[in-house]
C-alpha positions as CSV (number, residue, x, y, z in Angstrom):
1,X,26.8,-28.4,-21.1
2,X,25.9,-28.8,-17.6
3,X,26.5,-24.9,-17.0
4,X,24.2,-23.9,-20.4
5,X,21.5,-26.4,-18.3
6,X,21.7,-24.3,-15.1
7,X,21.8,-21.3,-17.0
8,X,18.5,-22.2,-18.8
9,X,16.8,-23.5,-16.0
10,X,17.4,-20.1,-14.1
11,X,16.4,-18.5,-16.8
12,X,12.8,-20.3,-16.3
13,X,12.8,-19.9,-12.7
14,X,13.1,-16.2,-13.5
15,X,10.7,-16.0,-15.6
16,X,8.2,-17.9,-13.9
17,X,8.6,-16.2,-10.7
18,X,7.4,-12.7,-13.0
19,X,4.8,-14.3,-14.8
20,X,3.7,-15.3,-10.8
21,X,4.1,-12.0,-9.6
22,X,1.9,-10.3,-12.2
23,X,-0.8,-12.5,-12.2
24,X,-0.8,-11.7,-8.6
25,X,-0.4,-7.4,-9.3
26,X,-2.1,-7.0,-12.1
27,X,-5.9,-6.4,-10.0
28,X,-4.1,-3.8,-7.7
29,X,-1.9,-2.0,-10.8
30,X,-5.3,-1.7,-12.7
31,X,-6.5,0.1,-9.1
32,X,-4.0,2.4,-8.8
33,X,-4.7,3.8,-12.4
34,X,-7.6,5.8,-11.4
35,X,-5.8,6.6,-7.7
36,X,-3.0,7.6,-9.0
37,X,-4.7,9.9,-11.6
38,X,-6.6,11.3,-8.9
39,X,-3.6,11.9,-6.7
40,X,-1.5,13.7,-9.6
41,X,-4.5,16.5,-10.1
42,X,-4.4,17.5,-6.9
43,X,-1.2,17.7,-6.5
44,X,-0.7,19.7,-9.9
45,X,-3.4,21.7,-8.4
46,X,-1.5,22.0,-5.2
47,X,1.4,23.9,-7.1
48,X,3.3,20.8,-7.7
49,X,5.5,19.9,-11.3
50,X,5.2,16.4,-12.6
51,X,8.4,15.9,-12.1
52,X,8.2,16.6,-8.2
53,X,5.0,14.5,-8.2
54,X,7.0,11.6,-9.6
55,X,9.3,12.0,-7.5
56,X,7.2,12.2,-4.6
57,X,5.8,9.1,-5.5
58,X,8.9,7.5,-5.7
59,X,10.1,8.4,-2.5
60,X,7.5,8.1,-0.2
61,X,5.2,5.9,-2.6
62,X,2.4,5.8,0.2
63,X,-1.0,7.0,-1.4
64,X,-2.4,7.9,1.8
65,X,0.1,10.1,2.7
66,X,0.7,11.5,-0.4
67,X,-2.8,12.7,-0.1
68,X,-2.5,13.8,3.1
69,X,0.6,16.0,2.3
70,X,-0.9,17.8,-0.9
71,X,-4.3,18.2,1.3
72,X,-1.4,20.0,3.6
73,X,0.4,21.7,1.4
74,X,-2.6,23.4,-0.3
75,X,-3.6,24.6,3.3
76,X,-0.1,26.0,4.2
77,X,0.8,24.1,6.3
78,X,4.6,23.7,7.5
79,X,6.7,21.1,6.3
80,X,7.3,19.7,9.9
81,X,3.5,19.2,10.6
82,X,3.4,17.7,7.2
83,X,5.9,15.0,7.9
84,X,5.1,14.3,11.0
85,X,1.2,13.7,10.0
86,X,2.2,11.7,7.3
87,X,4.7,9.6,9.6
88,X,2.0,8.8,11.8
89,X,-0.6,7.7,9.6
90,X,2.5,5.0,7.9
91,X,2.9,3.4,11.3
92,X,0.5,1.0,10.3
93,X,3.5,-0.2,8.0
94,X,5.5,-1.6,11.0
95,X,2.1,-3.7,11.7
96,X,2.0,-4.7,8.2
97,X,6.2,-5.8,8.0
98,X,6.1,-7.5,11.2
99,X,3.4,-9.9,9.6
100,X,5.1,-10.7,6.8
101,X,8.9,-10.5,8.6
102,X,7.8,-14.5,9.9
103,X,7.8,-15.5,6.3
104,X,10.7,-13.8,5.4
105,X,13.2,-14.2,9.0
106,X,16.0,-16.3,6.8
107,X,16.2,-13.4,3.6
108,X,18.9,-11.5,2.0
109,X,19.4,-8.1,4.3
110,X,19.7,-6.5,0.4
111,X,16.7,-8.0,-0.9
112,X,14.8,-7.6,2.1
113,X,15.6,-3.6,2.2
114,X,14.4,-3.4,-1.7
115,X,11.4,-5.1,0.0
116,X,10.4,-3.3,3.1
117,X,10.4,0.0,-0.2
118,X,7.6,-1.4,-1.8
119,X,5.3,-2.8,1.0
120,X,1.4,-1.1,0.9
121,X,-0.8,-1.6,2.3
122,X,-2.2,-3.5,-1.3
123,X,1.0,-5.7,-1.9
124,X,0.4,-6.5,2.4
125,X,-2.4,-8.0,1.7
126,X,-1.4,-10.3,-1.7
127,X,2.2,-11.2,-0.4
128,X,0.9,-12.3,3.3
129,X,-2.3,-14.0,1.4
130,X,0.6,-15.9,-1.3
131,X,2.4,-16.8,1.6
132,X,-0.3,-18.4,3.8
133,X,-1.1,-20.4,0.8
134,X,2.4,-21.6,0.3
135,X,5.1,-22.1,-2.9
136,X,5.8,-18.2,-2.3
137,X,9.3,-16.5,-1.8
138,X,10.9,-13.1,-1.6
139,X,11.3,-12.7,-5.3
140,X,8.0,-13.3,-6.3
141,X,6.8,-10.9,-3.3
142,X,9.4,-7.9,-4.9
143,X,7.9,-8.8,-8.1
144,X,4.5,-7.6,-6.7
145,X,5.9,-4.7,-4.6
146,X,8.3,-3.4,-7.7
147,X,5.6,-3.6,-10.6
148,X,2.6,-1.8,-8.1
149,X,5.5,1.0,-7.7
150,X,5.8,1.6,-11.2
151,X,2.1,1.5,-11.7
152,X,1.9,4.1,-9.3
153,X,4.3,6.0,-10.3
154,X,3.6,6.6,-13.9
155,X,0.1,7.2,-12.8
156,X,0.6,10.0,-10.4
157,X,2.6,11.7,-13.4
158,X,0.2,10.9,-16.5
159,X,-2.1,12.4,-13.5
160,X,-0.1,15.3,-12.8
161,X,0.6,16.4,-16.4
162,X,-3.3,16.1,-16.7
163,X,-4.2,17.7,-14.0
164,X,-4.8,21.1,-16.0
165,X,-7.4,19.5,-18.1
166,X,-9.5,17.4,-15.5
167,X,-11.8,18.9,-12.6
168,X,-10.6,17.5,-8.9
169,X,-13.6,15.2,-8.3
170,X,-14.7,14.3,-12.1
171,X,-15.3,10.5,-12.9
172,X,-15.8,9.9,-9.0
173,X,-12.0,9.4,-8.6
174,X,-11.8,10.0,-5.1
175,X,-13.9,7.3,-4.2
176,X,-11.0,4.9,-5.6
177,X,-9.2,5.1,-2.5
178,X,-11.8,4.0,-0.7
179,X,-13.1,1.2,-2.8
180,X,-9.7,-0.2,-2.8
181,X,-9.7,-0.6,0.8
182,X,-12.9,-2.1,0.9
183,X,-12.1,-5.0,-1.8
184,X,-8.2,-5.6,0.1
185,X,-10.6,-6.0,3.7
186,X,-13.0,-8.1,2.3
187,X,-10.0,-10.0,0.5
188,X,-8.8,-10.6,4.3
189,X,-11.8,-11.7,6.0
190,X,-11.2,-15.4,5.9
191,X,-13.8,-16.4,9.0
192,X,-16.0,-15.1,11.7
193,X,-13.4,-14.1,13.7
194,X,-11.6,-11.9,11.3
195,X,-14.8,-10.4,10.4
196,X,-16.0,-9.2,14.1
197,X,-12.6,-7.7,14.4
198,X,-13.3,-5.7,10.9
199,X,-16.2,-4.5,12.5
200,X,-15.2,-3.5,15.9
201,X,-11.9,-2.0,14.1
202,X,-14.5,0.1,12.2
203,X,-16.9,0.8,15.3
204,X,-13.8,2.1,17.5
205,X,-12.1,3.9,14.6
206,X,-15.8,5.9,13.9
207,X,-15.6,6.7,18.0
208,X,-12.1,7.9,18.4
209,X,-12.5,10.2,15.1
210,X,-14.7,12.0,17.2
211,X,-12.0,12.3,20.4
212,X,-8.8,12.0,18.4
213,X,-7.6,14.6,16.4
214,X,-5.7,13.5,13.1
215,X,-5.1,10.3,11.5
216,X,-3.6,8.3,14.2
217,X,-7.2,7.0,15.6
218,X,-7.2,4.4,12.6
219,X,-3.9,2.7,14.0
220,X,-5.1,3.1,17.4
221,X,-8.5,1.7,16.3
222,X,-6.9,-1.6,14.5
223,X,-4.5,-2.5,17.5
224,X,-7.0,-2.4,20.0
225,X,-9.3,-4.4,18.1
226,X,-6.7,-7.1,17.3
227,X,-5.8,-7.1,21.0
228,X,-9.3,-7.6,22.3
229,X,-9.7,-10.1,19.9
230,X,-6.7,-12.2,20.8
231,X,-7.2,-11.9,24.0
232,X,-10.7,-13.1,23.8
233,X,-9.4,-16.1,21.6
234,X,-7.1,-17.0,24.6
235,X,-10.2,-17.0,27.3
């Protein structure tokens, strides 16, 4: 009896925990529909099968670079200047893990592997805002990493097999991207301090596209304005 109780009550737990994940996912899944569309047509336009975009996507499953790679590949480019721009522009991602890592220091190693696959920078931004609020754990968290990767996965494809019947920029799609970013900043601004380092972040990052060639001056941008910032909070 009392085994039949524990059973049931985990049973809840689990379900709770993805009922609490996808009410968290659900915006960013809905996002990555149009993204991932937009992604998958031009990289069947790039020469790539559905299956290798899926693939792709499951692999690397970093839109960013994923566009960055077929942008690459359709210009020729070899494959060691493609992964070493595309490793470059996911540094960001140790940023991003060592934010979270102080919520998640006492974790399975297993779970936290699975994890550190499916952080973006869009499940960043809901996992680190769930746990600053509190009653948030590592399951809930792969819950929202897990279901955005199959969003974006089965997008890139649907994408991909459609890629033969839709232009590259109909419906605006490659604005999604963009407007993504936007709403997960604007998501993160929380007071006046985080909003002057938004701008300088975007100020420095507009100056050192002009000196810097590639992708890196974005990272380089955000951790100097973070610095200045925290060092200016320490004055």
């Amino acid at each position: 009896m009392k085994h039949k109780k524990m059973k049931q009550e985990n049973t809840k737990e689990n379900k709770n925990t993805l009922m609490q994940g996808w009410a968290a996912v659900w915006p960013v899944c809905v996002g990555y529909v149009p993204i991932g569309i937009a992604f998958g047509v031009l990289a069947r336009k790039a020469g790539l099968t559905p299956l290798e975009i899926g693939l792709m996507s499951l692999f690397v499953f970093a839109g960013s670079s994923q566009f960055i790679a077929v942008s690459m590949l359709s210009a020729g480019a070899a494959a060691a200047s493609i992964i070493l721009t595309t490793f470059i522009v996911n540094i960001r991602h140790l940023l991003m893990s060592s934010s979270l890592a102080v919520f998640l220091g006492n974790s399975d190693r297993k779970k936290l592997s699975l994890f550190a696959y499916g952080v973006t920078d869009e499940s960043f931004a809901i996992n680190l805002a769930r746990f600053r609020e509190g009653g948030w754990d590592l399951n809930r968290s792969l819950v929202v990493n897990h279901i955005a990767n199959m969003a974006w996965v089965a997008s890139t494809v649907i994408g991909g097999y459609g890629g033969q019947f839709i232009p590259e920029r109909a419906f605006g799609i490659g604005y999604a991207l963009v407007a993504m970013f936007i709403c997960l900043l604007i998501f993160q601004i929380r007071g006046r301090k985080h909003l002057i380092t938004a701008i300088l972040a975007g100020v420095l990052s507009v100056i050192f596209s002009l000196i810097i060639p590639g992708n890196i001056y974005v990272v380089l941008a955000s951790v100097l304005a973070a610095t200045l910032m925290l060092a200016f909070k320490r004055l």
